[in-house]
C-alpha positions, 0 to 999 in steps of 0.5 A, a space after each residue: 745530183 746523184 751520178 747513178 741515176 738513169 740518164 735519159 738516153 738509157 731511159 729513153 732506150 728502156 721506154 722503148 724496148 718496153 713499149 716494142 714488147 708491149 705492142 707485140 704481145 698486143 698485137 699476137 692477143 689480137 691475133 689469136 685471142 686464145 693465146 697463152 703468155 706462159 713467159 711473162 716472168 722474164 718480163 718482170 726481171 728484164 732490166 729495162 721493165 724494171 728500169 721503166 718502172 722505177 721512173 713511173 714510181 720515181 714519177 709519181 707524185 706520192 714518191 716523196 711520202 716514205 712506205 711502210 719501212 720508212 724508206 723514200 724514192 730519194 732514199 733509196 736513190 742516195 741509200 744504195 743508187 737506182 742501178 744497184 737498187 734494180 740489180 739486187 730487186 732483180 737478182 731477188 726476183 729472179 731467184 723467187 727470194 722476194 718478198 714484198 712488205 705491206 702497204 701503208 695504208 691512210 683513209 684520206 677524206 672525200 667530198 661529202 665527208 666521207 673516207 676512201 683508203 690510200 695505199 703507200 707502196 714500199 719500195 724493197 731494198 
């Protein structure tokens, strides 16, 4: 088990600071629908956004297929810890120094015998 992941009270913290901000913006949209969200930024490199987020992409089913780097979820869980993970991606945010690498890209089959793409995220570290 790995000792550096989230514990669920932190999560539980985070979910709810994201979800308190969320109905906030929510509810000052409804309010003045002409409203500019010009501070956005901060919420993308606020740690529990980012915290949040990693649980939705640790979540997801597709967590175990590698990017385009070749890199996993648990990978990088083993690799560097999901605290230094989110300190550094935040750090690069913050300072504009992160660059996203290019999705994976899989035509998976549909019914019919038709194709339909598949994007593969990379998760950077």
């Amino acid at each position: 088990m790995n000792t550096d992941a989230p514990d669920d009270w932190a999560l539980y913290r985070a979910e709810r600071r994201v979800l308190e901000i969320q109905t906030k913006l929510h509810r000052w949209a409804i309010e003045d629908p002409h409203r500019r969200f010009d501070d956005l930024f901060n919420l993308v490199t606020d740690p529990a956004f980012l915290l949040v987020a990693w649980d939705r992409v640790r979540s997801n089913k597709g967590a175990r297929t590698a990017g385009a780097d070749g890199k996993t979820v648990s990978y990088i869980e083993n690799r560097f810890g999901v605290e230094v993970f989110l300190a550094r991606l935040r750090s690069q945010l913050k300072d504009r120094s992160f660059r996203p690498v290019a999705v994976r890209e899989r035509m998976i089959p549909k019914t019919g015998g038709k194709l339909r793409r598949l994007g593969i995220p990379t998760e950077v570290a």
